[in-house]
C-alpha positions as CSV (number, residue, x, y, z in Angstrom):
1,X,142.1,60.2,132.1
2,X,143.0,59.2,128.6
3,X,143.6,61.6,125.5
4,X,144.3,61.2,122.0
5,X,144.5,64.0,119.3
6,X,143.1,61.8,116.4
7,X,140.4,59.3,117.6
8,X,141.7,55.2,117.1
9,X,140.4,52.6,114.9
10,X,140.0,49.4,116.4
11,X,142.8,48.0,115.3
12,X,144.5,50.2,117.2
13,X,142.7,49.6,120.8
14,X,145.4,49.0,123.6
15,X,146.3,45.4,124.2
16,X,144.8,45.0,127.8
17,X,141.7,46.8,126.8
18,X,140.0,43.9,128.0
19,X,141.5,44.4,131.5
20,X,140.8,48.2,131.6
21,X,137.9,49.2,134.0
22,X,134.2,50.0,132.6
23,X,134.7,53.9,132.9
24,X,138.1,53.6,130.6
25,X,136.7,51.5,128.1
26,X,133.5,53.9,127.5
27,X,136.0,56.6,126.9
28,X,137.3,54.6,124.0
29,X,135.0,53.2,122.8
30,X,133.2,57.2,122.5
31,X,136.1,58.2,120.1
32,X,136.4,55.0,118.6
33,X,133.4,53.1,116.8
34,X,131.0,55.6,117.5
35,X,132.7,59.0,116.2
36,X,133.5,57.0,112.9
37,X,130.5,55.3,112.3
38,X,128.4,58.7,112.6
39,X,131.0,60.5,110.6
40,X,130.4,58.5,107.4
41,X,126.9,59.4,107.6
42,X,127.5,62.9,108.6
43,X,130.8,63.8,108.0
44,X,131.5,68.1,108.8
45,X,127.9,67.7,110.4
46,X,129.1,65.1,112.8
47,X,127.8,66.2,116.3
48,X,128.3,64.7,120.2
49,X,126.8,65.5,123.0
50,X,128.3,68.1,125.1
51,X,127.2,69.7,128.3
52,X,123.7,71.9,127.6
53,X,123.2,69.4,124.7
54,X,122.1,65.8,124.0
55,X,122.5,64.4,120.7
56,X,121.5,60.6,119.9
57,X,122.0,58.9,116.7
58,X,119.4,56.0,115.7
59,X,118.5,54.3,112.4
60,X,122.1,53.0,111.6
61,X,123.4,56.7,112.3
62,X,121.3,58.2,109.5
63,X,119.2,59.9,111.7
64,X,120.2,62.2,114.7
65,X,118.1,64.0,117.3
66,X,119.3,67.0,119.2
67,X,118.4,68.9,122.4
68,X,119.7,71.7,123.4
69,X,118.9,72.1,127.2
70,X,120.3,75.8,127.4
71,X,118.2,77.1,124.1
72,X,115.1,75.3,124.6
73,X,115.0,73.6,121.3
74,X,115.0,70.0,119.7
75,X,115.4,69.1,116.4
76,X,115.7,65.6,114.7
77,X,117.0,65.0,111.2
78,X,117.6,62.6,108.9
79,X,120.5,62.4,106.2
80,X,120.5,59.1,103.6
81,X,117.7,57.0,105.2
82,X,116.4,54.4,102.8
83,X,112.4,55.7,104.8
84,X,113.4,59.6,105.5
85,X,109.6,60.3,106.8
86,X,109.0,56.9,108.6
87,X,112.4,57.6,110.1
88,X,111.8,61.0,111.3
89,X,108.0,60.2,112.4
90,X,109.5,57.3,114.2
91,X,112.7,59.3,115.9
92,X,110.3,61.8,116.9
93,X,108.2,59.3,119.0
94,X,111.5,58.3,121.0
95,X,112.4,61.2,121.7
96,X,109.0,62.5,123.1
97,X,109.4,59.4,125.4
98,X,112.9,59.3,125.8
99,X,113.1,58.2,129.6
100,X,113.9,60.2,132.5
101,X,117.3,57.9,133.5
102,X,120.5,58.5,132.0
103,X,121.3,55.6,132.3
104,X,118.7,53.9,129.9
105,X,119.8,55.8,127.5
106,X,122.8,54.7,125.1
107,X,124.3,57.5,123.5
108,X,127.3,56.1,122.0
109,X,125.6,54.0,119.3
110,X,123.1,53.9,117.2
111,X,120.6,51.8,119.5
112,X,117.0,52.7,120.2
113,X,116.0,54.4,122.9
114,X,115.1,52.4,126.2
115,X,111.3,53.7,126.4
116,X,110.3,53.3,130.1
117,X,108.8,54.9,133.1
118,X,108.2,59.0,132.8
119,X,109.0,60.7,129.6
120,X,112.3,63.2,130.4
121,X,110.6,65.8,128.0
122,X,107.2,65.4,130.0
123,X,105.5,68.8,130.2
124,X,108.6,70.4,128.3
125,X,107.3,70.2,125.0
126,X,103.2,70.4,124.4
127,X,101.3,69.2,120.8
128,X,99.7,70.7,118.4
129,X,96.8,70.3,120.6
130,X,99.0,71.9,123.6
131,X,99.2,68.8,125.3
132,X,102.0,67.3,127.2
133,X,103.2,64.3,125.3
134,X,102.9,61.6,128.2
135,X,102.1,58.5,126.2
136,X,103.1,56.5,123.0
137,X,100.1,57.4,121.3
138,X,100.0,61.1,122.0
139,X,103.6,60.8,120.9
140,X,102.7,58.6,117.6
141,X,99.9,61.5,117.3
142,X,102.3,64.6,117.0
143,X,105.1,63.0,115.3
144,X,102.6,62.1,112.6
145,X,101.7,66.1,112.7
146,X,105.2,67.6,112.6
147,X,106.5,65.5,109.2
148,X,103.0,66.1,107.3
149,X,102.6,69.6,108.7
150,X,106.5,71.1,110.0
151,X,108.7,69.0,107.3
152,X,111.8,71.1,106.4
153,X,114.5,70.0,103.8
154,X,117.6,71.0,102.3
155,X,121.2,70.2,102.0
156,X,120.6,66.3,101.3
157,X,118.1,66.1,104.9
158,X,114.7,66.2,105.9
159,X,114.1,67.8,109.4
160,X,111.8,68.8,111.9
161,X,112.2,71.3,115.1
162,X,110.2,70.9,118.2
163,X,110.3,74.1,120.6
164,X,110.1,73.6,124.4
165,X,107.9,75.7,126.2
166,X,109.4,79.0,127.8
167,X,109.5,77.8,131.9
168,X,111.1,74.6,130.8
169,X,113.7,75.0,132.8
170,X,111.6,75.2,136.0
171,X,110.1,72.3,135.1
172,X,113.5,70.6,134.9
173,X,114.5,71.7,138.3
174,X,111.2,70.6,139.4
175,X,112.2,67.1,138.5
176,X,114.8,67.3,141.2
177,X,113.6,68.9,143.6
178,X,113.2,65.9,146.5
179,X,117.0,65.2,146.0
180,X,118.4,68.9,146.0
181,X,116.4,69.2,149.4
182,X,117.5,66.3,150.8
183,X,121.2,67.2,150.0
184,X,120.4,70.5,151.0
185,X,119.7,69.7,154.5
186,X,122.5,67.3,155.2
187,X,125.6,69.2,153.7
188,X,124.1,72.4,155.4
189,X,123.4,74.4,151.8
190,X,121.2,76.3,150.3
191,X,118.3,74.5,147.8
192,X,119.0,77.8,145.7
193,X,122.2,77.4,145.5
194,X,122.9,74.0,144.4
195,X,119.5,74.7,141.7
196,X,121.8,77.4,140.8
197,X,125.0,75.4,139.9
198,X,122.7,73.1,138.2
199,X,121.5,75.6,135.9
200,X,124.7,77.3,135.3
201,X,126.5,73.6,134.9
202,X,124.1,72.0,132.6
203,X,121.2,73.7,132.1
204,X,119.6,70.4,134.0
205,X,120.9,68.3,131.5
206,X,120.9,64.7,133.5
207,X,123.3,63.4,130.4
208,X,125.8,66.4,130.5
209,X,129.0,64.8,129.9
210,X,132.2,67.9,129.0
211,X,135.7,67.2,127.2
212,X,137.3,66.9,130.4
213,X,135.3,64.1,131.4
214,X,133.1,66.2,134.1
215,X,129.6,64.3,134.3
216,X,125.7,65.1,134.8
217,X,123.6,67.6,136.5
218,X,126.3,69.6,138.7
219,X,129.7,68.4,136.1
220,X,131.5,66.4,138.9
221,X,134.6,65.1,138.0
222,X,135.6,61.5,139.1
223,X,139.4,62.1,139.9
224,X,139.1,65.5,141.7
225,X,135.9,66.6,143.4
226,X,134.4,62.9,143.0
227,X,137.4,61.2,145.2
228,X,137.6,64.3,147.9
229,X,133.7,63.4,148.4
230,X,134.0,59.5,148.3
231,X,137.4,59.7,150.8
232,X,136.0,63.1,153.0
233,X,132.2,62.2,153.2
234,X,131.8,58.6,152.2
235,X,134.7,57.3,153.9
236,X,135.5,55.2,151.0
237,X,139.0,55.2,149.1
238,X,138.3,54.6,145.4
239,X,135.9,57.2,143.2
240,X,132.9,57.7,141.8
241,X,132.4,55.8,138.6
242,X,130.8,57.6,135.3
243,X,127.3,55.8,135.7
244,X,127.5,56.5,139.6
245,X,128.1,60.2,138.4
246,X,125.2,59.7,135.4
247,X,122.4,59.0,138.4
248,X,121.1,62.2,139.0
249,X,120.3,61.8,142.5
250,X,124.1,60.3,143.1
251,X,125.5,63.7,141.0
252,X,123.3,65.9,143.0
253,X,124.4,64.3,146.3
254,X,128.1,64.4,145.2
255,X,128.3,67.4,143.6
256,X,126.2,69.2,146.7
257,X,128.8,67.6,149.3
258,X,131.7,68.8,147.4
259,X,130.6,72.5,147.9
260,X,130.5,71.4,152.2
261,X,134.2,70.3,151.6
262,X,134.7,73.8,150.0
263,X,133.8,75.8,152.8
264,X,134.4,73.3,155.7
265,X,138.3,72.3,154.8
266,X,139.6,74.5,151.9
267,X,137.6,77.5,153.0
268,X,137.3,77.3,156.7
269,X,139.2,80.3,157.4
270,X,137.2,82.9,155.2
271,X,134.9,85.1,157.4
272,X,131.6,86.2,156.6
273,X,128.7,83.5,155.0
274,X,128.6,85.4,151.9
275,X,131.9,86.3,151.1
276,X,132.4,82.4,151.8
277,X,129.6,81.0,149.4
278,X,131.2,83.6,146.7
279,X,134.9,81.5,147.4
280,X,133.1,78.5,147.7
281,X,131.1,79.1,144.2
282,X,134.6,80.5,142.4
283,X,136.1,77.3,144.0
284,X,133.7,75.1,142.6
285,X,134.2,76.1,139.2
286,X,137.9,76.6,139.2
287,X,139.4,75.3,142.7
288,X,140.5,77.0,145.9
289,X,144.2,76.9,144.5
290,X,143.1,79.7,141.4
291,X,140.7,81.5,144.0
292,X,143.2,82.3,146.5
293,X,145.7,83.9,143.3
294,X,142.9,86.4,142.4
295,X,143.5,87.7,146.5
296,X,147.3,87.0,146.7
297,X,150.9,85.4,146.4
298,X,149.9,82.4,148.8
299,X,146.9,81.1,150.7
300,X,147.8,83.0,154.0
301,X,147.8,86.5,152.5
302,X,144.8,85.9,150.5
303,X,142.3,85.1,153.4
304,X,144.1,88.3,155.4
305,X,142.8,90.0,152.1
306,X,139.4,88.6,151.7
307,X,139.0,88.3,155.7
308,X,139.5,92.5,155.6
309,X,137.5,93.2,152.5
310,X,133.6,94.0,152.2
311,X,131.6,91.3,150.7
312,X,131.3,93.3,147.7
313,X,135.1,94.1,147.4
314,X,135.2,90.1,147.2
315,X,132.9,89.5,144.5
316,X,134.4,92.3,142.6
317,X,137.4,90.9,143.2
318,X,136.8,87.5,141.7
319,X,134.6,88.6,138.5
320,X,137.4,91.0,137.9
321,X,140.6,89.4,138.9
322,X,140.2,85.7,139.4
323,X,142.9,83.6,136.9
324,X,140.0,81.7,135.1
325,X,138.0,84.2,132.8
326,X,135.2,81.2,133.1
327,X,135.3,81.3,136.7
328,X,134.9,85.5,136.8
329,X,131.7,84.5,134.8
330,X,130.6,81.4,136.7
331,X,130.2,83.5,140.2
332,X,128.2,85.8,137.8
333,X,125.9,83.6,136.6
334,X,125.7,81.6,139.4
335,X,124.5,84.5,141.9
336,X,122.3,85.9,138.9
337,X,120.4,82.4,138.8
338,X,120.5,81.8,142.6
339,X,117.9,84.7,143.0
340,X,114.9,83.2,141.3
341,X,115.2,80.0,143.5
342,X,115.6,81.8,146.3
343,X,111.6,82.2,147.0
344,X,110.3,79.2,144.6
């Protein structure tokens, strides 16, 4: 992976850039031309997306839409437009029918949104007539309403904010439902559970992409988790590439067979299903190497620990002694949202 402290100009791009492979030069060109262009515009404001959030610049960078997948909220805003209200009206319409691929969807410049099939945000956000937005002139329709009626300004912007409806979430997971019970089936897991690390991951944010380079619905990473599944499961010896990962039925595949390779190889040898889905949810989030320290010096004397503990000592365990303060609240989170997909 590469890492700079200050992002380069492109002067300074590395001489074989040409030569570097797609997934490299994305990575530059993210804190390259796109970082400054939207920090002229925005400067302290500047924003990315990030892993509950999706932020998308259009209109030469002047405008910026944001949706926060964990909050349930959108809001799109406008700062130096030459047209602030036609801009707003008109970024509000894209992003009603911003399309369910990632992949369509170009969030590194200031390009329009690719505005086919399904809308992403279908049944997620209802009018002012409580309608789901599923067509361009519904969506025309309520953007026209939120600038005359929800206009807010201040600060040198104009900007409107769109609530999603309170079971959003649900109807996220809904979206994915087919491909987390096919996965389910073959790699031998519970549907809750991977709808579970989805939530907890991303908040079902298809376009999740974190600061280590972990990417979509379940935050695989290419170099570790991506590569055991593509040499364990897919008998192939390269990796996953970052629009592979960006496909949410590829992520949920991936990221599902990684947790088989969790208990099947690195956790084999713990006893009991629950205590093992507890290591193998710990392990997911911060790797069998960290999970085995919260037990003991070395991997032996950490399953003789686990293997002689209650499955409540071993939970307790991790949330209170596991290396990774994240990880402590990952099994947390991940067993608290497991029980409402258990019976859905």
């Amino acid at each position: 992976m590469l890492s700079w402290s200050v992002p380069l100009h492109s002067a300074e791009l590395p001489d074989n850039f040409s030569e570097l492979s797609d997934d490299v030069q994305a990575v530059i060109l993210e804190y390259t031309f796109f970082a400054e262009q939207a920090d002229q515009v925005w400067g302290d404001e500047f924003q990315q997306s990030s892993i509950h959030s999706m932020v998308k610049y259009l209109d030469d960078f002047h405008t910026r839409v944001r949706i926060d997948f964990a909050a349930g909220s959108i809001r799109v805003e406008t700062r130096g437009s030459k047209t602030p209200l036609q801009s707003l009206q008109k970024a509000i319409k894209a992003t009603l029918l911003t399309p369910a691929d990632p992949n369509a969807i170009d969030l590194y410049t200031a390009a329009d949104f690719g505005l086919t099939g399904k809308p992403f945000l279908a049944g997620q956000v209802l009018d002012h007539d409580g309608q789901a937005v599923l067509y361009p002139w519904r969506a025309e329709r309520y953007a026209a309403y939120l600038v005359a009626e929800q206009l807010r300004q201040g600060g040198g912007k104009y900007w409107v904010d769109m609530p999603m409806v309170g079971n959003y979430k649900r109807i996220s997971a809904d979206r994915y439902r087919i491909p987390v019970s096919r996965a389910a089936k073959h790699y031998r897991l519970s549907e809750a559970l991977i709808f579970a690390i989805m939530e907890t991951e991303s908040s079902f944010n298809p376009m999740a992409v974190s600061h280590a380079n972990a990417y979509g619905l379940m935050q695989v990473m290419r170099n570790t988790a991506g590569k055991d599944v593509f040499q364990r499961i897919y008998q192939r010896s390269d990796k996953p590439s970052r629009n592979f990962l960006l496909d949410p039925e590829n992520n949920i595949d991936v990221g599902s067979a990684y947790l088989s390779i969790l208990r099947d190889v690195y956790l084999r040898d713990v006893k009991g299903w629950l205590k093992k889905e507890y290591c193998m949810i710990a392990a997911y989030n911060g790797g069998a190497g960290n999970l085995f320290k919260a037990f003991g010096s070395g991997r032996k004397q950490a399953l003789a620990r686990i293997n002689a503990m209650t499955t409540e000592q071993v939970y307790r365990t991790i949330v209170t002694q596991h290396p990774k303060h994240e990880s402590r609240n990952y099994l947390k989170k991940v067993t608290r949202f497991k029980k409402k997909y258990v019976s859905w």
